[in-house]
TORPA-4810 file (N, C-alpha, C, O; in nm, 3 decimals):
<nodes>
NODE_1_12.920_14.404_8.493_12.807_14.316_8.471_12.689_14.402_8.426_12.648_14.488_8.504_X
NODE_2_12.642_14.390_8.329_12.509_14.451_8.269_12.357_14.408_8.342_12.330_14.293_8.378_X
NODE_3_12.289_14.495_8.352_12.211_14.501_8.458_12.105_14.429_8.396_12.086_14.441_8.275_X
NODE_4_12.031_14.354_8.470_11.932_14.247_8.420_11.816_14.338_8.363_11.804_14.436_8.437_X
NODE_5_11.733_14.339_8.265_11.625_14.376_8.280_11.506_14.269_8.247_11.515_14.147_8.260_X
NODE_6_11.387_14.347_8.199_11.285_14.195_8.246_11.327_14.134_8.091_11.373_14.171_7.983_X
NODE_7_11.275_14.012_8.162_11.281_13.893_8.069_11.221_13.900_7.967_11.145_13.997_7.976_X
NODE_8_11.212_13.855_7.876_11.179_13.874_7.683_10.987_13.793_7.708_10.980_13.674_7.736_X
NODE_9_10.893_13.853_7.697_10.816_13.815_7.682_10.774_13.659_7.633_10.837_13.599_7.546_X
NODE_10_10.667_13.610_7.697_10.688_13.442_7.665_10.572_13.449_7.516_10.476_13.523_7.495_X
NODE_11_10.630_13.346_7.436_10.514_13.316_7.286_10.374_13.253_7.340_10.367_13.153_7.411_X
NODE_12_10.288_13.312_7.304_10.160_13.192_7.367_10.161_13.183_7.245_10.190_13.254_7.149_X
NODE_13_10.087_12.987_7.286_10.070_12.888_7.175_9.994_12.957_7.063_9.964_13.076_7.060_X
NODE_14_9.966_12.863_6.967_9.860_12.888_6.890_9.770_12.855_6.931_9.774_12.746_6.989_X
NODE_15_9.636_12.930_6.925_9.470_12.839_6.938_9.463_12.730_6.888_9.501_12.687_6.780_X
NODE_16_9.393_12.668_7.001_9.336_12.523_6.908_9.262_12.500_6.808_9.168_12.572_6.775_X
NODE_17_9.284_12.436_6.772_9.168_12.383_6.661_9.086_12.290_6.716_9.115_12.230_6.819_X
NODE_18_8.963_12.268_6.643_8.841_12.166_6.723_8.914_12.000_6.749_8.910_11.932_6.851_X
NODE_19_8.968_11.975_6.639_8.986_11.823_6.705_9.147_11.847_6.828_9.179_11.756_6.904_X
NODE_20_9.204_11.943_6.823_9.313_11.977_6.931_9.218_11.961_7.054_9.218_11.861_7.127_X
NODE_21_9.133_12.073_7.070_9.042_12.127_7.157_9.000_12.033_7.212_9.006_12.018_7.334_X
NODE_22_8.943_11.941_7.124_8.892_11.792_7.197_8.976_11.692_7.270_8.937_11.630_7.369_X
NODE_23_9.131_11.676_7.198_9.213_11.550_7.267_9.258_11.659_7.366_9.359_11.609_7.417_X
NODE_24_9.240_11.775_7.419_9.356_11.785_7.526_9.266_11.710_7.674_9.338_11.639_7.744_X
NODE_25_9.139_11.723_7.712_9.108_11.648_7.801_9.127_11.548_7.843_9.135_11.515_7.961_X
NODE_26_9.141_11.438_7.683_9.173_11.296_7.690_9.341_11.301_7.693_9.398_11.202_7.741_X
NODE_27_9.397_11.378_7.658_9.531_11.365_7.732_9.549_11.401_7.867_9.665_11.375_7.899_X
NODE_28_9.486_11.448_7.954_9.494_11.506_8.060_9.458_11.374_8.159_9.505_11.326_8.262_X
NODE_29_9.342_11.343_8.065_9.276_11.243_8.162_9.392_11.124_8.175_9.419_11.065_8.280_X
NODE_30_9.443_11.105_8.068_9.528_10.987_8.087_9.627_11.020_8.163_9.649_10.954_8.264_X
NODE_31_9.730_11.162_8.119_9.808_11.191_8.231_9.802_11.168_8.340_9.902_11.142_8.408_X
NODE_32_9.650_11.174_8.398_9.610_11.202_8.531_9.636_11.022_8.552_9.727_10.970_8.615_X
NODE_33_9.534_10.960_8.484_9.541_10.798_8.527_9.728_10.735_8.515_9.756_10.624_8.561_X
NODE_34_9.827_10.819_8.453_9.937_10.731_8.447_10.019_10.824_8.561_10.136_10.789_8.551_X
NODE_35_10.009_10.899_8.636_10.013_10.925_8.762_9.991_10.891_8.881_10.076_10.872_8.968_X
NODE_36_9.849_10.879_8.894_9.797_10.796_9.032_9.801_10.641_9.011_9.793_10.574_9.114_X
NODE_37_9.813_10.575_8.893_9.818_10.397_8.869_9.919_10.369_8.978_9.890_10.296_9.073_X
NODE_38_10.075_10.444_8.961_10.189_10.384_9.025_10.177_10.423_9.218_10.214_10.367_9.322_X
NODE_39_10.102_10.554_9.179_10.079_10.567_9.330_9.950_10.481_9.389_9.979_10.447_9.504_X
NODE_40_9.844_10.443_9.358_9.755_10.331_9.400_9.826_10.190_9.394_9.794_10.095_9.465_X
NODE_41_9.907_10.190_9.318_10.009_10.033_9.329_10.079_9.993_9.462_10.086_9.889_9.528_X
NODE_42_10.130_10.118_9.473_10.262_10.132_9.574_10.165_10.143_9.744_10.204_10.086_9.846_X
NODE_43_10.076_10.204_9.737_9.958_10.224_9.857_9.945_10.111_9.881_9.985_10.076_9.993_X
NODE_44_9.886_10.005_9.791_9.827_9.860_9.809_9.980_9.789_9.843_10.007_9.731_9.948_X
NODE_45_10.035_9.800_9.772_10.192_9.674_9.788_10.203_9.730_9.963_10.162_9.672_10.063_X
NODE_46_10.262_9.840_9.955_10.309_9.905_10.087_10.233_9.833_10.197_10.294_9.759_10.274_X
NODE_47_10.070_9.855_10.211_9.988_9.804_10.280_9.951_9.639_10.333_9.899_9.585_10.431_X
NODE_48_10.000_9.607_10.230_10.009_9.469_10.218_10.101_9.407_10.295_10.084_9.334_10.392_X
NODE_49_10.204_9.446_10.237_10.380_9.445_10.286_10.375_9.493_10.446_10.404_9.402_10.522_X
NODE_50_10.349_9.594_10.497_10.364_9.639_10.617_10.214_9.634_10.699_10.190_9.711_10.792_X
NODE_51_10.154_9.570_10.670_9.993_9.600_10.731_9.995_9.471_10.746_9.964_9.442_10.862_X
NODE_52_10.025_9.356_10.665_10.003_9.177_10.698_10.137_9.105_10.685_10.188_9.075_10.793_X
NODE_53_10.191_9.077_10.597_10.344_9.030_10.588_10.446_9.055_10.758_10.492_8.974_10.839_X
NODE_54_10.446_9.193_10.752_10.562_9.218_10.846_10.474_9.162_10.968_10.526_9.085_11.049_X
NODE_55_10.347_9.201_10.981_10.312_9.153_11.154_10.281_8.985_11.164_10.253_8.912_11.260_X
NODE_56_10.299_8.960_11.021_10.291_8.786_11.050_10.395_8.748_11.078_10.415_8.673_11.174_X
NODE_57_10.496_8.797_10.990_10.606_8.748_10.988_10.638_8.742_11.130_10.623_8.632_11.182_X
NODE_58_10.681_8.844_11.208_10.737_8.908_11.289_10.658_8.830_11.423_10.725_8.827_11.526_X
NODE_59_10.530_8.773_11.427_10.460_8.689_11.561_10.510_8.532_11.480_10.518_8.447_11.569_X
NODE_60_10.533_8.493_11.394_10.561_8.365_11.395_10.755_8.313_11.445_10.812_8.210_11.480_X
NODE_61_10.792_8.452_11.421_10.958_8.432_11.442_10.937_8.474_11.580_11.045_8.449_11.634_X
NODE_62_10.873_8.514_11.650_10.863_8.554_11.803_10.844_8.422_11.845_10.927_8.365_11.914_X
NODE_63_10.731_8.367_11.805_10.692_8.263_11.875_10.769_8.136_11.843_10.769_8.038_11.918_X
NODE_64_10.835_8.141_11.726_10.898_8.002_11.714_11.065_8.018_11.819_11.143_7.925_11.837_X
NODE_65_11.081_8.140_11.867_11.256_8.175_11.927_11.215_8.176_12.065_11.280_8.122_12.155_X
NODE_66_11.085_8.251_12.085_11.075_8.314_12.261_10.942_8.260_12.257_10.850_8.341_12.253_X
NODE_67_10.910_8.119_12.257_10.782_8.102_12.298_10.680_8.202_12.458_10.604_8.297_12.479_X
NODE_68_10.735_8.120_12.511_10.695_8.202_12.661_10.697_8.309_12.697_10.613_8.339_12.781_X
NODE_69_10.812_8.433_12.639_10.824_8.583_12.592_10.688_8.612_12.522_10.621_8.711_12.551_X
NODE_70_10.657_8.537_12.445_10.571_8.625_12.310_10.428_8.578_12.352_10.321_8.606_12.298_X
NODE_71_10.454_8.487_12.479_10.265_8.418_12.486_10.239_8.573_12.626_10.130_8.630_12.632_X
NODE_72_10.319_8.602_12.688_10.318_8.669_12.795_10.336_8.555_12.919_10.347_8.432_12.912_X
NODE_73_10.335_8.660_13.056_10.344_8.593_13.172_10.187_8.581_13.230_10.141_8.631_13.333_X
NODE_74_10.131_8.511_13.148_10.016_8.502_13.194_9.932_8.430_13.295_9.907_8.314_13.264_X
NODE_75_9.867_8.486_13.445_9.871_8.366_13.550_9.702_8.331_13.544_9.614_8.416_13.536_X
NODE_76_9.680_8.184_13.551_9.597_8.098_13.569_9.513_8.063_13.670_9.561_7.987_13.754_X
NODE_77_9.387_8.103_13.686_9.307_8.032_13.764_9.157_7.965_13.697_9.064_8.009_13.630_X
NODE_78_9.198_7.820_13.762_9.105_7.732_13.687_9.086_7.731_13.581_8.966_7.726_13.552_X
NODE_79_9.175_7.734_13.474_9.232_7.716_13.349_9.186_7.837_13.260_9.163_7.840_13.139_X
NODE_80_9.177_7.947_13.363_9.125_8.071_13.246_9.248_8.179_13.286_9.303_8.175_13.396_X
NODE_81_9.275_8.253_13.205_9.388_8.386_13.232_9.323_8.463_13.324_9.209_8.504_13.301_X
NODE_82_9.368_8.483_13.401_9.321_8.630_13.532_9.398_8.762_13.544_9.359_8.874_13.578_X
NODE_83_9.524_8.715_13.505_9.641_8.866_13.562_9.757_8.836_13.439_9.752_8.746_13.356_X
NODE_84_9.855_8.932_13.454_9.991_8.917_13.380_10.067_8.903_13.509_10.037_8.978_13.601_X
NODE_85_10.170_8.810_13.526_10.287_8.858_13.647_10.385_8.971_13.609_10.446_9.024_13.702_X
NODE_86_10.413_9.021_13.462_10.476_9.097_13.436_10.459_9.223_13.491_10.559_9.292_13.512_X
NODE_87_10.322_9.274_13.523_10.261_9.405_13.565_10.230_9.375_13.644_10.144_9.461_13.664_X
NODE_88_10.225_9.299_13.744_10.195_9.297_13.919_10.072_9.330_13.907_10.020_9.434_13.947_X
NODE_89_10.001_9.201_13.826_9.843_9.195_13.824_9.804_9.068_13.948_9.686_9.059_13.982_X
NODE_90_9.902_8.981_14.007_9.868_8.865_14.057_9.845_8.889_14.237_9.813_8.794_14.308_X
</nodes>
C-alpha cells in the first residue's frame, strides 16, 4: 500500500465581481429564510398539536369514559370542595 501523503491542494474560487459580490448576501439571506420557514412551521404545528389538541382531546375522552375518575374524589361541605378522599384530606 503506498503511503498517503497530503492531499492535493484545494482551487480557491475566482474573485467576485461587483454584481456576484452583491447577490451572495441575498442568497444567503434566502438560504437562511428557506431553512428556518420549515423549522418555525413545525414549532407552531408541534405546539399546537401537543400544547392544545392532545390535552383537549385527552380531558374530553377522560371525562366522557371515567366521569368520576377524571372529576376526582372530591368531598363536600355545604356545596363547596374541602378535601380529596383520595389523599386522606377528609
Amino acid at each position: 500500500m503506498p503511503a498517503a501523503g497530503p492531499p492535493p491542494p484545494r482551487k480557491r474560487p475566482p474573485p467576485q465581481t461587483a454584481p456576484e459580490a452583491e447577490a451572495a448576501p441575498e442568497r444567503a439571506s434566502r438560504t437562511l429564510l428557506r431553512q428556518l420557514r420549515p423549522a418555525i412551521v413545525l414549532t407552531l404545528a408541534l405546539t399546537l398539536l401537543l400544547g392544545i389538541v392532545y390535552p383537549l382531546l385527552t380531558t374530553v375522552v377522560a371525562q366522557g369514559l371515567f366521569p368520576s375518575q377524571a372529576n376526582g374524589s372530591l368531598v363536600y361541605q355545604n356545596g363547596k370542595p374541602v378535601a380529596s378522599r383520595l389523599i386522606g384530606q377528609y
